[in-house]
C-alpha positions as CSV (number, residue, x, y, z in Angstrom):
1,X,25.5,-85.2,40.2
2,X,29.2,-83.2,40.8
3,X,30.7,-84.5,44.0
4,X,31.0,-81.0,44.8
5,X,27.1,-80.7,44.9
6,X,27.3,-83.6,47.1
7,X,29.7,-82.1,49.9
8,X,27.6,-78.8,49.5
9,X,24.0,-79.5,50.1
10,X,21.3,-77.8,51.9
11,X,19.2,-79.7,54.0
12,X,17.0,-78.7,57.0
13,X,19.9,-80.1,59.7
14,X,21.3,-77.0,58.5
15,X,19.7,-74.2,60.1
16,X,17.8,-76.8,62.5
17,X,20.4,-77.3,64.4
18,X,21.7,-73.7,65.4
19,X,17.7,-72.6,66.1
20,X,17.7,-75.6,68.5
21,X,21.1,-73.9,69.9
22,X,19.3,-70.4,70.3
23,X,15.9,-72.2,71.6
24,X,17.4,-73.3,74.4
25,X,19.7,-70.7,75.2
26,X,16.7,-67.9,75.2
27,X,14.4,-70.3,77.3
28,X,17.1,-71.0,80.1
29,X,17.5,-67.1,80.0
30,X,14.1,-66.3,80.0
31,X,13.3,-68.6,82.7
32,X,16.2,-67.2,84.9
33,X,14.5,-63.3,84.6
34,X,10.6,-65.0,84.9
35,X,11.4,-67.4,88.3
36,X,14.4,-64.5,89.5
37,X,16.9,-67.6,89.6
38,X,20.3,-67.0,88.6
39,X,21.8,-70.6,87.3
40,X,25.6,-68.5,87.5
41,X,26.3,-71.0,89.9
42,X,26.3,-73.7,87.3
43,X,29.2,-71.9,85.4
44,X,32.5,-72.6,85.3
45,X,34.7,-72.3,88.2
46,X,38.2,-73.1,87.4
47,X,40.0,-75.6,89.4
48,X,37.0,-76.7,91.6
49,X,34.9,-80.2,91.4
50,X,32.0,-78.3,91.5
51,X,32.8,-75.9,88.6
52,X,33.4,-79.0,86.2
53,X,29.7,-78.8,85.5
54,X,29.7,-75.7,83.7
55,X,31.7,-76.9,81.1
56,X,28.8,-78.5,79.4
57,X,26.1,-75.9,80.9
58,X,28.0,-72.6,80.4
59,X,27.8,-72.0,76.5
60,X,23.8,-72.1,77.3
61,X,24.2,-69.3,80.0
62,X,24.1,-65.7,79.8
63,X,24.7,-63.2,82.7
64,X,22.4,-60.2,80.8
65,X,20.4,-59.2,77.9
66,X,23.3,-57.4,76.2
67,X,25.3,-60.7,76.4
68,X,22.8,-63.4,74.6
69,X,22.1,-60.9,72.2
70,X,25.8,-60.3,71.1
71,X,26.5,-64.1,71.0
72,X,23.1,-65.4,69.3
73,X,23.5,-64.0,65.7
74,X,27.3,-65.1,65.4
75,X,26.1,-68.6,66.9
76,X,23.5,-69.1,64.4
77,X,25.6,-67.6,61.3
78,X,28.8,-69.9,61.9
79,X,26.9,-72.6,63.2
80,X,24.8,-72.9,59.9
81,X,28.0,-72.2,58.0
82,X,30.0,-74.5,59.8
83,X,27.0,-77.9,59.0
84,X,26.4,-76.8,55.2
85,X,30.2,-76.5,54.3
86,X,31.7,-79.0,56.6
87,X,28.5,-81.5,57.4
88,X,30.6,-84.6,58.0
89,X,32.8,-82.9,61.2
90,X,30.0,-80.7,62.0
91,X,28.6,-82.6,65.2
92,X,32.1,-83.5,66.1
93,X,33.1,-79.7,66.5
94,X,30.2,-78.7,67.9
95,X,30.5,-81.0,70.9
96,X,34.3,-81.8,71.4
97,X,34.3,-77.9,71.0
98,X,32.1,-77.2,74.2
99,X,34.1,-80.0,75.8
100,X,37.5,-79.0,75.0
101,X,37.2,-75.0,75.4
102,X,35.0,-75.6,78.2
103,X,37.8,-78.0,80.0
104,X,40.6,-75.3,79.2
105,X,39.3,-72.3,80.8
106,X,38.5,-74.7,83.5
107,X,42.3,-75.2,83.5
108,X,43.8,-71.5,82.9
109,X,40.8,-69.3,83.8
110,X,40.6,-66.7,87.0
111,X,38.5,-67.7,90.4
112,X,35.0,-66.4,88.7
113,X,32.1,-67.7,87.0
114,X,32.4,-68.2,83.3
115,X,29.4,-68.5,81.3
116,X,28.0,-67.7,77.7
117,X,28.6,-69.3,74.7
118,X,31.6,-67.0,73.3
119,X,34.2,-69.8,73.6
120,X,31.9,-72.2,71.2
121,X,31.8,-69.4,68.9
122,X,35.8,-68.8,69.0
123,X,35.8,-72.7,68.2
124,X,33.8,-72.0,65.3
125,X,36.0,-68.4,64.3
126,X,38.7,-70.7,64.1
127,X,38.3,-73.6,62.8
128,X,36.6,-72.2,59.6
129,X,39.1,-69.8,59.4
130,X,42.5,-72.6,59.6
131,X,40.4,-75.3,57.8
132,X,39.8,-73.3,54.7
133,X,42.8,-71.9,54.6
134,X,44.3,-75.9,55.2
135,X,42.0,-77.2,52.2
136,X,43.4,-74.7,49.9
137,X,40.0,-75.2,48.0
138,X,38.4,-71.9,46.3
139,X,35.3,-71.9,48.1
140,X,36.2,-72.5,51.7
141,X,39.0,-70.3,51.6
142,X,36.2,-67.3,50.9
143,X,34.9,-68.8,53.7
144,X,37.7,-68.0,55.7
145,X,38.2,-64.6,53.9
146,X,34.7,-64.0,54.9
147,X,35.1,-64.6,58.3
148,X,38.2,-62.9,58.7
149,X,36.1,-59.8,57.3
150,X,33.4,-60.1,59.5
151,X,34.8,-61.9,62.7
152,X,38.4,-60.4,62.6
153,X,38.4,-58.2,65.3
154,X,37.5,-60.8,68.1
155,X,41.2,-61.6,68.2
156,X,42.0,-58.7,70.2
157,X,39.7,-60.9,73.0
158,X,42.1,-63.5,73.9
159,X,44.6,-61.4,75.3
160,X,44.2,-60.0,79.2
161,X,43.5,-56.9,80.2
162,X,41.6,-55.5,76.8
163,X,38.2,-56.2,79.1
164,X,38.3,-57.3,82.5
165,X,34.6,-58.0,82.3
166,X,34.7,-60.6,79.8
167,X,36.5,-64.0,79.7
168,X,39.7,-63.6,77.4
169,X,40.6,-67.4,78.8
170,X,37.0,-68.9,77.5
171,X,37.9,-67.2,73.9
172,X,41.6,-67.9,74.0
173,X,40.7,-72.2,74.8
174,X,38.0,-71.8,72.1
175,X,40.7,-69.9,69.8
176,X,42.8,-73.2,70.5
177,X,40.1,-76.0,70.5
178,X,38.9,-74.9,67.0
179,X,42.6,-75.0,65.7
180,X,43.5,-78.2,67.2
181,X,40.1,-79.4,65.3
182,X,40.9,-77.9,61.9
183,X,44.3,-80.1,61.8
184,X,43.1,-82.9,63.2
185,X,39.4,-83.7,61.6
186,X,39.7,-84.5,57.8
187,X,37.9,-83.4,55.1
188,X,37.0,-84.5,51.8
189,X,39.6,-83.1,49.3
190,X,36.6,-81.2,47.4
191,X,39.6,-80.2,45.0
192,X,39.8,-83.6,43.3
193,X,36.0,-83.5,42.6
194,X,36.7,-80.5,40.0
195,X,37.0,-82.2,36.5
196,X,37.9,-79.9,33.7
197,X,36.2,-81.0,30.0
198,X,39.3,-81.8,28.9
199,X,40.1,-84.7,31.5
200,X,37.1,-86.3,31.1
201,X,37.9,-89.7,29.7
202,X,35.4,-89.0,26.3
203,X,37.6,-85.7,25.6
204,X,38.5,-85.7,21.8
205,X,40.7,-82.8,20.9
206,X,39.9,-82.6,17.2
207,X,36.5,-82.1,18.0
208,X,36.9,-79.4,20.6
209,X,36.1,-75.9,19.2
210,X,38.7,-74.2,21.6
211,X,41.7,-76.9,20.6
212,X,40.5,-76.3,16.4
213,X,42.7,-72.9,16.8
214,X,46.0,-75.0,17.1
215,X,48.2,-77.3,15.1
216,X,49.1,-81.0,16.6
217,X,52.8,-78.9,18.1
218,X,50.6,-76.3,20.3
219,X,50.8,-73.5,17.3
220,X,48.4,-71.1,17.0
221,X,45.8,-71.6,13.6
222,X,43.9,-68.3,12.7
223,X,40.7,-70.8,11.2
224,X,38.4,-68.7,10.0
225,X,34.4,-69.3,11.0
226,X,31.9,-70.8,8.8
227,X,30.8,-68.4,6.6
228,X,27.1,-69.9,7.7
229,X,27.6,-68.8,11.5
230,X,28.9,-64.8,10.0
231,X,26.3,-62.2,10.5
232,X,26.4,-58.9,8.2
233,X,27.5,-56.2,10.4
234,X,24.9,-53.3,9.9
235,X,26.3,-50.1,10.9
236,X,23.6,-48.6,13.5
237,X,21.3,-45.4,12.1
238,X,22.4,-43.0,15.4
239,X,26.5,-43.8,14.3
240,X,25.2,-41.1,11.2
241,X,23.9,-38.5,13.7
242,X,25.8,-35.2,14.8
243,X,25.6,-34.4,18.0
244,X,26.9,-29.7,18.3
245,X,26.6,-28.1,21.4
246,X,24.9,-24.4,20.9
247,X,24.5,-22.2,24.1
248,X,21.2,-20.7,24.3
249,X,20.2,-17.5,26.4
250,X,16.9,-19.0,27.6
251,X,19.3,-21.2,29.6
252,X,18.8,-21.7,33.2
253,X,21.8,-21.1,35.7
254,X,21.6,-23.9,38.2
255,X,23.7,-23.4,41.5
């Protein structure tokens, strides 16, 4: 089997994990609106003992509807991207992720509750987006392209004042976390796994059908085919029609 079918394999980890992600997040919301309990409280609140909790319970918290909503379908889409192109780091940037983005908005964030699960998706954004681009390898720099395309925009959420009612620190330390990942996790270089027909070890020139067209210098030979492998060329019956355009007064206008 091609290495590069190896590193590239669908297996059920990789949507099983971001449904688990979403399961949990939609039952802890669902029980906050069915008990009327609001688990806020367990968010991040920078620069307190108490608020050092919420960096492992905030990406599972959600202050409305609108909110889980907006995060669960860029969750599950990077998330499943994220395992299926880069299943060896996966685990590791899913967790040191929460952990990392989660301890720097502890760190720089304003005196207020920060929940939801927008900084794990910024760790995701960007360390798709810096470890394609890093690998330099055809497909995961789509990736990135594709990311870009979709994703793009959320830059504009790290900087303050563009929307006072969301957390630009959360995204900024996931923005961070995910590039600080991307140079520091390896990966496979899925480049050396290519292997053109001609470096395989049991390449013979002289038998190659492409290399038959040049000389042992590099010259170009005009080598004619078989005449066993030449098909008569039958001119097609409708190349002998006449096609003449004659108005007609029974014509139709059409407006």
């Amino acid at each position: 089997m091609n290495n590069e079918y190896q590193h590239f394999k669908f297996t059920p980890s990789v949507w099983l994990v971001p449904t688990l992600m979403l399961i949990l997040m939609w039952f802890i919301f669902f029980a906050e609106n069915s008990f009327h309990i609001s688990l806020t409280p367990h968010g991040i609140l920078p620069r307190t003992v108490s608020g050092l909790q919420g960096i492992i319970f905030s990406p599972f918290l959600h202050g409305n509807l609108n909110h889980i909503v907006n995060n669960s379908i860029p969750l599950f889409v990077l998330t499943t991207a994220l395992i299926y192109f880069y299943r060896n780091v996966s685990l590791k940037v899913l967790f040191y992720g929460i952990l990392l983005s989660g301890l720097i908005t502890w760190v720089i964030g304003r005196e207020s509750y920060h929940v939801g699960a927008s900084s794990l998706i910024y760790v995701l954004v960007s360390f798709i987006f810096f470890k394609g681009m890093m690998t330099k390898y055809y497909r995961l720099m789509a990736l990135s392209m594709a990311v870009v395309m979709f994703y793009g925009g959320m830059i504009w959420y790290v900087f303050p004042d563009v929307d006072k009612t969301i957390s630009w620190e959360g995204h900024l330390a996931g923005l961070l976390s995910g590039f600080f990942f991307a140079v520091r996790f390896k990966t496979p270089d899925y480049r050396q796994d290519i292997q053109y027909h001609w470096e395989k070890s049991d390449f013979k020139p002289e038998e190659d059908p492409f290399m038959k067209h040049f000389d042992e210098n590099g010259n170009f030979v005009n080598t004619p085919e078989p005449e066993e492998e030449m098909e008569d060329i039958v001119p097609s019956p409708i190349l002998n029609y006449v096609y003449e355009y004659k108005p007609t007064n029974d014509a139709k206008k059409i407006e």
